[in-house]
C-alpha positions as CSV (number, residue, x, y, z in Angstrom):
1,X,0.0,0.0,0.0
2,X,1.7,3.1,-0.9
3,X,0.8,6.9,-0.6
4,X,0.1,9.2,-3.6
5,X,-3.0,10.6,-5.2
6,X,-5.5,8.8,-4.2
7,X,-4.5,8.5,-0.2
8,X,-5.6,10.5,2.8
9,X,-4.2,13.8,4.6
10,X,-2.5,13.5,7.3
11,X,-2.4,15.5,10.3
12,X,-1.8,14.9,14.2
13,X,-4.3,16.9,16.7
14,X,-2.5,16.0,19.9
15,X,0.3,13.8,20.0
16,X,1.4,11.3,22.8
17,X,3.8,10.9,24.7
18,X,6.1,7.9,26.1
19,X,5.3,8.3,30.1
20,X,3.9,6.9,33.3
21,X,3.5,8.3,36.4
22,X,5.1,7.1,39.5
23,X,2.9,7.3,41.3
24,X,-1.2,8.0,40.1
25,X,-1.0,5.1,37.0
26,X,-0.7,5.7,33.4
27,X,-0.6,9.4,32.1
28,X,-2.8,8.2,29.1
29,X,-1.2,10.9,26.6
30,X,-2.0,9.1,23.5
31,X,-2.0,10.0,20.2
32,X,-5.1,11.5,18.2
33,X,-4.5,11.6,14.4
34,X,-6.7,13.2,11.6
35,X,-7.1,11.4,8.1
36,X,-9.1,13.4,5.2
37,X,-9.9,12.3,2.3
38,X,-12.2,9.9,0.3
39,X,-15.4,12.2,1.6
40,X,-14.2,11.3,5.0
41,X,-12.9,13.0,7.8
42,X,-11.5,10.4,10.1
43,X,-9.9,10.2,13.5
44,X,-7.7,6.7,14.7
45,X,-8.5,6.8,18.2
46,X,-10.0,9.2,19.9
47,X,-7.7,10.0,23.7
48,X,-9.3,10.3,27.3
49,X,-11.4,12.5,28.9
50,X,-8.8,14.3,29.6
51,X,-8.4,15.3,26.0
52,X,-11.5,16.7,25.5
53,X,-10.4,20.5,25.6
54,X,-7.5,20.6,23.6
55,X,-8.8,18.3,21.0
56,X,-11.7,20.6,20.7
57,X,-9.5,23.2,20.2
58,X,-7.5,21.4,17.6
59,X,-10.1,20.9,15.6
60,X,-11.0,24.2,15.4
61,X,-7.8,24.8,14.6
62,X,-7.8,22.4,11.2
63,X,-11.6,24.2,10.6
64,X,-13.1,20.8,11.9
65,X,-16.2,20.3,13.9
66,X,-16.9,17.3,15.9
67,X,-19.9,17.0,13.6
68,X,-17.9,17.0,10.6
69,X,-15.7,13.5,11.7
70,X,-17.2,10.7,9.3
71,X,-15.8,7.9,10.8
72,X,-13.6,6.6,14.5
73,X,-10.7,3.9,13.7
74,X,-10.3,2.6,17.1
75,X,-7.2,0.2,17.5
76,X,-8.0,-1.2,20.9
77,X,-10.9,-0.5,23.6
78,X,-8.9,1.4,26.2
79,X,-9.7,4.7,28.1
80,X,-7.4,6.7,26.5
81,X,-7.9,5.4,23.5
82,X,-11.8,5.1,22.8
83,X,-13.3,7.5,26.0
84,X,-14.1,10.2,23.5
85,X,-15.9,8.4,21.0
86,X,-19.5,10.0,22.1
87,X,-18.2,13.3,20.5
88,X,-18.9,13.0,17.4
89,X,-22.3,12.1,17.0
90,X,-22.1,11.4,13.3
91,X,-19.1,9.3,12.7
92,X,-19.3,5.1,12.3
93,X,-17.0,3.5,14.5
94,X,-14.5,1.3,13.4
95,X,-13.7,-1.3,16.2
96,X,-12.5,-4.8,15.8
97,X,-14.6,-7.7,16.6
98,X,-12.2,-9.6,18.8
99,X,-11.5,-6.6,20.6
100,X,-14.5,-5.3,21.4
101,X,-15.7,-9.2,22.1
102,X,-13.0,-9.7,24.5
103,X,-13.9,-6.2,26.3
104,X,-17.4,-6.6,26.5
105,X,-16.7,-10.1,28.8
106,X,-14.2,-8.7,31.2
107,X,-15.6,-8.1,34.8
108,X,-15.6,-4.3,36.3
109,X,-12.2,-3.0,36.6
110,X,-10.4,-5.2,34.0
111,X,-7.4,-2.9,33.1
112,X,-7.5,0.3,31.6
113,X,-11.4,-0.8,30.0
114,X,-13.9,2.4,30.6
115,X,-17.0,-0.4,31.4
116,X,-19.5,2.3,30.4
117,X,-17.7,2.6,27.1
118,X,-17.3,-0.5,26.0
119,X,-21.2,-1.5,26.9
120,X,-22.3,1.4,24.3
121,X,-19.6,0.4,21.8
122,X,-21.2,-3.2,22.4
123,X,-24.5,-2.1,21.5
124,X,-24.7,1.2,19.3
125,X,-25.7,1.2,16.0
126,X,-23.6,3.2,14.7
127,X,-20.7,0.5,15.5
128,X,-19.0,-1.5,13.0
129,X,-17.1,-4.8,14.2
130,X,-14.2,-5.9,11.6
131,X,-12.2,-8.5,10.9
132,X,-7.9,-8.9,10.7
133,X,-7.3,-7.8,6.6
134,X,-11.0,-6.5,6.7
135,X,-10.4,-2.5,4.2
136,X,-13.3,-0.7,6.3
137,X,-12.8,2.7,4.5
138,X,-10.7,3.1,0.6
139,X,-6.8,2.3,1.1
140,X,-7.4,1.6,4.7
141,X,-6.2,-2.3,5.7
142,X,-6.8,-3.4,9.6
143,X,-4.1,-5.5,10.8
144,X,-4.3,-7.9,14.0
145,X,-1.4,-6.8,16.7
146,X,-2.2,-8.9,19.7
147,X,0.0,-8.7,23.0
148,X,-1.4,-5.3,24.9
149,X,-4.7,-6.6,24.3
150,X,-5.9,-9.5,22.5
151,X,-7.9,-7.8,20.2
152,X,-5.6,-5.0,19.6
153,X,-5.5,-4.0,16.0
154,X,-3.3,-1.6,13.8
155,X,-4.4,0.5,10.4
156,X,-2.3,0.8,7.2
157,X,-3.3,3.8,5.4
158,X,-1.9,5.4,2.2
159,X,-1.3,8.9,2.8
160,X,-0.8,12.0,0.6
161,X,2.7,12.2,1.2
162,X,3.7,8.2,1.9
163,X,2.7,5.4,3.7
164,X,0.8,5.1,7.2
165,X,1.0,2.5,9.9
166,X,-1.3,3.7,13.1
167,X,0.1,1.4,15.5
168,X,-1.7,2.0,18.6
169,X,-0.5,0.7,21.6
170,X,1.0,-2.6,20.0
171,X,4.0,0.0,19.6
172,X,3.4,2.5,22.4
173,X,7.0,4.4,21.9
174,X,10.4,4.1,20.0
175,X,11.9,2.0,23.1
176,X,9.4,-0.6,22.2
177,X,10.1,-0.4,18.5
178,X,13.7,-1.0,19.5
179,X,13.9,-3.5,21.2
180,X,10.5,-5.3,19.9
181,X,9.9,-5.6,24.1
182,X,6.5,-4.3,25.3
183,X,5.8,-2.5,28.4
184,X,2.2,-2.6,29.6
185,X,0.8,-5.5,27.6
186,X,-0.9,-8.5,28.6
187,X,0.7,-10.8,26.3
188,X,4.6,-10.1,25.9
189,X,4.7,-13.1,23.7
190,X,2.6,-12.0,21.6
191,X,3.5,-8.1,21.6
192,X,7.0,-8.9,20.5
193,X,5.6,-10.6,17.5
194,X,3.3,-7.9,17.1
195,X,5.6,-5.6,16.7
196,X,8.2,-7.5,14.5
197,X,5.1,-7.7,12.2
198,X,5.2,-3.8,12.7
199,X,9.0,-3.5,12.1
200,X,8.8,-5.4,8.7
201,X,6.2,-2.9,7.2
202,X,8.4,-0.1,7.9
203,X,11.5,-2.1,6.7
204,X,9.5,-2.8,3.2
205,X,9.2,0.8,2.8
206,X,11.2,3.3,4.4
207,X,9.4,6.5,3.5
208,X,6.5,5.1,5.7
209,X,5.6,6.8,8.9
210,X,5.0,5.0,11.8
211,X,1.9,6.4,14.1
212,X,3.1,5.4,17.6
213,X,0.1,4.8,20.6
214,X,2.4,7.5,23.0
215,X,4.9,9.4,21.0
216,X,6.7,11.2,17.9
217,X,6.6,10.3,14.6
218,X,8.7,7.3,13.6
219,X,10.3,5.6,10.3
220,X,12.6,2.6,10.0
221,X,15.4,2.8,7.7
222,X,18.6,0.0,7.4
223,X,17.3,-1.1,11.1
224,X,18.0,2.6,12.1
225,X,14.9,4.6,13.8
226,X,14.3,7.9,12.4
227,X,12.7,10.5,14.0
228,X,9.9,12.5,12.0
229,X,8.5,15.1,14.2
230,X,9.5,16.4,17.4
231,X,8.3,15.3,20.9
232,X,6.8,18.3,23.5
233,X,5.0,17.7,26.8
234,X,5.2,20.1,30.2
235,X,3.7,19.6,33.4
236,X,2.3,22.5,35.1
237,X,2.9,22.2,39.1
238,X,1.9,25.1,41.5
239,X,3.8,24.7,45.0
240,X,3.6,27.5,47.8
241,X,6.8,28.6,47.6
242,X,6.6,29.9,44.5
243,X,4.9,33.0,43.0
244,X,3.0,31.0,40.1
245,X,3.0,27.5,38.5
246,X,6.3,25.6,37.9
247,X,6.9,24.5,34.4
248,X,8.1,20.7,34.6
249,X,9.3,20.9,30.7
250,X,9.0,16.6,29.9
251,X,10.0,17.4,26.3
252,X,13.8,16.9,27.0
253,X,16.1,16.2,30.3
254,X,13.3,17.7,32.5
255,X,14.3,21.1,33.4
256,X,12.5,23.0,35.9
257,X,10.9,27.2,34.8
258,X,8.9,29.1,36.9
Protein backbone atom coordinates (compact mmCIF):
# COMPACT_ATOMS: atom_id res chain seq x y z
CA UNK A 1 0.00 0.00 0.00
CA UNK A 2 1.66 3.12 -0.94
CA UNK A 3 0.83 6.89 -0.56
CA UNK A 4 0.07 9.22 -3.58
CA UNK A 5 -2.99 10.61 -5.23
CA UNK A 6 -5.52 8.81 -4.25
CA UNK A 7 -4.45 8.49 -0.17
CA UNK A 8 -5.60 10.52 2.82
CA UNK A 9 -4.23 13.80 4.55
CA UNK A 10 -2.53 13.52 7.34
CA UNK A 11 -2.38 15.50 10.29
CA UNK A 12 -1.80 14.88 14.18
CA UNK A 13 -4.26 16.91 16.65
CA UNK A 14 -2.54 15.95 19.92
CA UNK A 15 0.27 13.75 19.99
CA UNK A 16 1.38 11.29 22.81
CA UNK A 17 3.79 10.88 24.75
CA UNK A 18 6.08 7.89 26.12
CA UNK A 19 5.27 8.34 30.09
CA UNK A 20 3.87 6.86 33.27
CA UNK A 21 3.49 8.25 36.39
CA UNK A 22 5.11 7.14 39.54
CA UNK A 23 2.90 7.35 41.35
CA UNK A 24 -1.22 7.96 40.06
CA UNK A 25 -1.04 5.14 37.00
CA UNK A 26 -0.66 5.68 33.42
CA UNK A 27 -0.62 9.39 32.06
CA UNK A 28 -2.80 8.22 29.14
CA UNK A 29 -1.17 10.92 26.58
CA UNK A 30 -2.01 9.06 23.47
CA UNK A 31 -2.00 10.01 20.24
CA UNK A 32 -5.14 11.49 18.25
CA UNK A 33 -4.53 11.64 14.43
CA UNK A 34 -6.67 13.17 11.63
CA UNK A 35 -7.11 11.43 8.09
CA UNK A 36 -9.13 13.43 5.20
CA UNK A 37 -9.92 12.27 2.30
CA UNK A 38 -12.18 9.91 0.27
CA UNK A 39 -15.44 12.22 1.59
CA UNK A 40 -14.20 11.33 5.05
CA UNK A 41 -12.92 13.05 7.77
CA UNK A 42 -11.50 10.37 10.09
CA UNK A 43 -9.87 10.24 13.54
CA UNK A 44 -7.73 6.72 14.74
CA UNK A 45 -8.47 6.79 18.21
CA UNK A 46 -9.97 9.17 19.89
CA UNK A 47 -7.70 9.98 23.74
CA UNK A 48 -9.32 10.34 27.26
CA UNK A 49 -11.35 12.51 28.93
CA UNK A 50 -8.82 14.34 29.63
CA UNK A 51 -8.38 15.32 26.03
CA UNK A 52 -11.48 16.75 25.50
CA UNK A 53 -10.37 20.54 25.59
CA UNK A 54 -7.54 20.58 23.56
CA UNK A 55 -8.78 18.27 21.00
CA UNK A 56 -11.74 20.62 20.65
CA UNK A 57 -9.46 23.15 20.23
CA UNK A 58 -7.49 21.43 17.64
CA UNK A 59 -10.13 20.86 15.58
CA UNK A 60 -11.01 24.16 15.40
CA UNK A 61 -7.80 24.76 14.57
CA UNK A 62 -7.85 22.38 11.24
CA UNK A 63 -11.57 24.17 10.65
CA UNK A 64 -13.12 20.75 11.86
CA UNK A 65 -16.24 20.25 13.86
CA UNK A 66 -16.95 17.30 15.86
CA UNK A 67 -19.90 17.03 13.64
CA UNK A 68 -17.87 16.99 10.57
CA UNK A 69 -15.74 13.48 11.72
CA UNK A 70 -17.15 10.73 9.34
CA UNK A 71 -15.80 7.95 10.85
CA UNK A 72 -13.59 6.63 14.48
CA UNK A 73 -10.66 3.86 13.65
CA UNK A 74 -10.32 2.61 17.14
CA UNK A 75 -7.16 0.23 17.52
CA UNK A 76 -8.01 -1.23 20.90
CA UNK A 77 -10.91 -0.46 23.58
CA UNK A 78 -8.90 1.42 26.17
CA UNK A 79 -9.71 4.72 28.12
CA UNK A 80 -7.36 6.65 26.55
CA UNK A 81 -7.94 5.41 23.45
CA UNK A 82 -11.79 5.05 22.78
CA UNK A 83 -13.33 7.52 26.04
CA UNK A 84 -14.05 10.19 23.45
CA UNK A 85 -15.93 8.39 20.96
CA UNK A 86 -19.50 10.00 22.14
CA UNK A 87 -18.16 13.33 20.55
CA UNK A 88 -18.91 12.98 17.41
CA UNK A 89 -22.30 12.14 16.98
CA UNK A 90 -22.15 11.38 13.34
CA UNK A 91 -19.10 9.34 12.70
CA UNK A 92 -19.34 5.09 12.29
CA UNK A 93 -17.00 3.51 14.52
CA UNK A 94 -14.46 1.27 13.45
CA UNK A 95 -13.68 -1.31 16.19
CA UNK A 96 -12.51 -4.77 15.76
CA UNK A 97 -14.60 -7.72 16.60
CA UNK A 98 -12.16 -9.62 18.79
CA UNK A 99 -11.52 -6.65 20.59
CA UNK A 100 -14.51 -5.34 21.37
CA UNK A 101 -15.70 -9.21 22.08
CA UNK A 102 -13.04 -9.65 24.50
CA UNK A 103 -13.93 -6.19 26.31
CA UNK A 104 -17.36 -6.56 26.53
CA UNK A 105 -16.65 -10.08 28.81
CA UNK A 106 -14.15 -8.70 31.22
CA UNK A 107 -15.62 -8.09 34.76
CA UNK A 108 -15.61 -4.33 36.28
CA UNK A 109 -12.24 -2.98 36.65
CA UNK A 110 -10.45 -5.17 33.99
CA UNK A 111 -7.45 -2.91 33.06
CA UNK A 112 -7.52 0.27 31.55
CA UNK A 113 -11.36 -0.81 29.99
CA UNK A 114 -13.90 2.40 30.57
CA UNK A 115 -17.04 -0.42 31.39
CA UNK A 116 -19.51 2.31 30.38
CA UNK A 117 -17.67 2.59 27.11
CA UNK A 118 -17.27 -0.46 26.01
CA UNK A 119 -21.23 -1.52 26.90
CA UNK A 120 -22.29 1.36 24.34
CA UNK A 121 -19.65 0.37 21.81
CA UNK A 122 -21.20 -3.16 22.36
CA UNK A 123 -24.47 -2.08 21.47
CA UNK A 124 -24.72 1.24 19.30
CA UNK A 125 -25.66 1.20 16.03
CA UNK A 126 -23.65 3.16 14.68
CA UNK A 127 -20.66 0.53 15.46
CA UNK A 128 -18.96 -1.55 12.95
CA UNK A 129 -17.11 -4.80 14.18
CA UNK A 130 -14.16 -5.92 11.57
CA UNK A 131 -12.20 -8.49 10.93
CA UNK A 132 -7.91 -8.90 10.68
CA UNK A 133 -7.29 -7.82 6.62
CA UNK A 134 -11.02 -6.50 6.73
CA UNK A 135 -10.45 -2.48 4.25
CA UNK A 136 -13.28 -0.67 6.27
CA UNK A 137 -12.75 2.75 4.45
CA UNK A 138 -10.74 3.12 0.62
CA UNK A 139 -6.78 2.28 1.05
CA UNK A 140 -7.45 1.57 4.65
CA UNK A 141 -6.21 -2.28 5.74
CA UNK A 142 -6.83 -3.43 9.61
CA UNK A 143 -4.10 -5.48 10.76
CA UNK A 144 -4.29 -7.85 13.96
CA UNK A 145 -1.39 -6.78 16.73
CA UNK A 146 -2.22 -8.89 19.69
CA UNK A 147 -0.04 -8.67 22.99
CA UNK A 148 -1.42 -5.29 24.90
CA UNK A 149 -4.75 -6.58 24.29
CA UNK A 150 -5.89 -9.53 22.52
CA UNK A 151 -7.86 -7.76 20.22
CA UNK A 152 -5.62 -5.03 19.63
CA UNK A 153 -5.51 -4.04 15.97
CA UNK A 154 -3.33 -1.59 13.80
CA UNK A 155 -4.40 0.50 10.41
CA UNK A 156 -2.34 0.83 7.18
CA UNK A 157 -3.30 3.76 5.41
CA UNK A 158 -1.92 5.41 2.25
CA UNK A 159 -1.32 8.94 2.76
CA UNK A 160 -0.76 11.97 0.60
CA UNK A 161 2.66 12.16 1.16
CA UNK A 162 3.74 8.21 1.87
CA UNK A 163 2.66 5.36 3.67
CA UNK A 164 0.76 5.06 7.20
CA UNK A 165 0.98 2.49 9.87
CA UNK A 166 -1.29 3.67 13.15
CA UNK A 167 0.08 1.42 15.48
CA UNK A 168 -1.69 1.95 18.60
CA UNK A 169 -0.52 0.71 21.56
CA UNK A 170 1.01 -2.55 19.98
CA UNK A 171 4.00 0.04 19.59
CA UNK A 172 3.39 2.55 22.44
CA UNK A 173 7.00 4.41 21.89
CA UNK A 174 10.40 4.15 20.01
CA UNK A 175 11.90 2.01 23.07
CA UNK A 176 9.40 -0.62 22.20
CA UNK A 177 10.12 -0.41 18.53
CA UNK A 178 13.67 -1.01 19.49
CA UNK A 179 13.92 -3.52 21.25
CA UNK A 180 10.54 -5.34 19.94
CA UNK A 181 9.90 -5.64 24.13
CA UNK A 182 6.53 -4.25 25.29
CA UNK A 183 5.83 -2.48 28.40
CA UNK A 184 2.19 -2.56 29.57
CA UNK A 185 0.83 -5.51 27.55
CA UNK A 186 -0.87 -8.51 28.62
CA UNK A 187 0.72 -10.80 26.33
CA UNK A 188 4.59 -10.12 25.86
CA UNK A 189 4.73 -13.10 23.68
CA UNK A 190 2.63 -11.96 21.57
CA UNK A 191 3.54 -8.09 21.63
CA UNK A 192 6.97 -8.92 20.49
CA UNK A 193 5.63 -10.61 17.53
CA UNK A 194 3.33 -7.93 17.14
CA UNK A 195 5.56 -5.61 16.72
CA UNK A 196 8.22 -7.48 14.52
CA UNK A 197 5.09 -7.69 12.22
CA UNK A 198 5.23 -3.84 12.71
CA UNK A 199 8.97 -3.53 12.10
CA UNK A 200 8.80 -5.37 8.72
CA UNK A 201 6.15 -2.87 7.16
CA UNK A 202 8.40 -0.14 7.94
CA UNK A 203 11.47 -2.06 6.67
CA UNK A 204 9.48 -2.80 3.18
CA UNK A 205 9.24 0.82 2.76
CA UNK A 206 11.23 3.27 4.38
CA UNK A 207 9.37 6.52 3.51
CA UNK A 208 6.51 5.09 5.67
CA UNK A 209 5.61 6.77 8.86
CA UNK A 210 4.96 5.05 11.77
CA UNK A 211 1.95 6.38 14.07
CA UNK A 212 3.13 5.37 17.60
CA UNK A 213 0.12 4.84 20.63
CA UNK A 214 2.39 7.48 23.02
CA UNK A 215 4.92 9.42 20.98
CA UNK A 216 6.75 11.25 17.87
CA UNK A 217 6.55 10.34 14.65
CA UNK A 218 8.67 7.35 13.60
CA UNK A 219 10.32 5.65 10.30
CA UNK A 220 12.63 2.63 9.96
CA UNK A 221 15.38 2.85 7.71
CA UNK A 222 18.62 -0.03 7.39
CA UNK A 223 17.31 -1.15 11.10
CA UNK A 224 17.99 2.62 12.13
CA UNK A 225 14.90 4.59 13.77
CA UNK A 226 14.33 7.89 12.37
CA UNK A 227 12.66 10.51 14.05
CA UNK A 228 9.89 12.48 12.00
CA UNK A 229 8.54 15.08 14.25
CA UNK A 230 9.49 16.44 17.44
CA UNK A 231 8.33 15.30 20.93
CA UNK A 232 6.78 18.30 23.46
CA UNK A 233 4.96 17.69 26.79
CA UNK A 234 5.23 20.05 30.18
CA UNK A 235 3.68 19.56 33.45
CA UNK A 236 2.31 22.53 35.10
CA UNK A 237 2.92 22.23 39.14
CA UNK A 238 1.86 25.07 41.45
CA UNK A 239 3.80 24.68 44.95
CA UNK A 240 3.60 27.46 47.77
CA UNK A 241 6.81 28.63 47.63
CA UNK A 242 6.63 29.94 44.49
CA UNK A 243 4.95 32.96 43.01
CA UNK A 244 3.01 31.00 40.15
CA UNK A 245 3.01 27.47 38.46
CA UNK A 246 6.33 25.61 37.88
CA UNK A 247 6.89 24.49 34.37
CA UNK A 248 8.08 20.73 34.56
CA UNK A 249 9.29 20.92 30.72
CA UNK A 250 9.00 16.62 29.88
CA UNK A 251 9.97 17.37 26.25
CA UNK A 252 13.82 16.86 26.97
CA UNK A 253 16.11 16.21 30.26
CA UNK A 254 13.31 17.69 32.54
CA UNK A 255 14.26 21.07 33.43
CA UNK A 256 12.54 23.00 35.87
CA UNK A 257 10.90 27.15 34.85
CA UNK A 258 8.89 29.07 36.92
Amino acid sequence: MTGSSGGYEFSILIQGFPGRSTHHGGLGWSTVPLLRGHGETMLVDTGGYGYRIPLLEAFEAYGVAPEDVTTVLLTHCHWDHAANFPLFPNARVVVPRPELEWAAAQPVGTWELPEFHVAELARAANVTRIEDGDEPLPRVRAIATPGHTPGHFSYQVAGTEGPLVFGGDAVKNEVELLTAQADMTLDPAQSSLSIKKIRDLLASDPSTILVCGHDRLLSLRDDKVIARSELHAGIKVWRATSAGPTIVDLSGAGTLTS
